[in-house]
N, C-alpha and C positions, 0 to 999 in steps of 0.2 A: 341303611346304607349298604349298598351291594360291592362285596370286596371283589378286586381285580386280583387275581393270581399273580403270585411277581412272572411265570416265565410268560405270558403273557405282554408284562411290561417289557421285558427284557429282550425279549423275541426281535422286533425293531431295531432293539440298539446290537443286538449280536447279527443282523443282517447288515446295518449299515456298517461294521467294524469288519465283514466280510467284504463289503464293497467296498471299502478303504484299502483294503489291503489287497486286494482282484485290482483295483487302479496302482496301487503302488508298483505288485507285478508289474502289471502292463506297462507301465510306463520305466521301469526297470529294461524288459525285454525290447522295447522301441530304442532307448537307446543302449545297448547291446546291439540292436540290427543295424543301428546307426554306425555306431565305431567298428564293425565291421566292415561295414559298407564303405566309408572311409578309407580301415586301412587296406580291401584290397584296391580301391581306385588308386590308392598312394603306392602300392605295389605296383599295378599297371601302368601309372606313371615311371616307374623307376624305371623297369622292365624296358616301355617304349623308348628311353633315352640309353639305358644301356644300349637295344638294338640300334639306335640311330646313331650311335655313338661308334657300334661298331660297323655300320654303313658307313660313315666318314672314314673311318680307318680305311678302308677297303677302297674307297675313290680316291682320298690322297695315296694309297700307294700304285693305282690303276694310271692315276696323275703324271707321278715321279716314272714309272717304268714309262710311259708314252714320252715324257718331254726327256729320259733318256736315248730311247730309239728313236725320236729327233734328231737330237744330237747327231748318235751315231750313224745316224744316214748321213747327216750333214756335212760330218767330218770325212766320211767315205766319197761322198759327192765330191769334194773339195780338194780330193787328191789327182 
């Protein structure tokens, strides 16, 4: 009977516990790339609603000065 070397045996099982643990990584660093990816779209989100946010400001106050100098033509008109 022809004995088999254990590192022989072993050889196998310490590649597939390499490839176990290279997929664990991997799939560790995927989501990592993921929750990034995430939080800055949720950034970018914020971000665009801040700016639009302070867009609005700016056209309601563009708004209120016009429908004043309305006004006050109107009142001037009116004398």
């Amino acid at each position: 009977m022809r004995i088999i070397s254990s590192s022989f045996i072993c050889k196998p099982l310490e590649n597939g516990m390499e490839d176990i643990i290279q997929c664990q990584r991997n799939l560790q660093e995927i989501h990592l790339q993921s929750q990034r990816k995430l939080s800055d779209l949720e950034l970018k989100m914020d971000n665009a609603n801040v700016n639009n946010e302070a867009q609005l400001h700016q056209l309601k106050r563009e708004m209120t000065n016009s429908k004043c100098r309305i006004r006050s033509s109107q009142s001037n008109f009116m004398r």
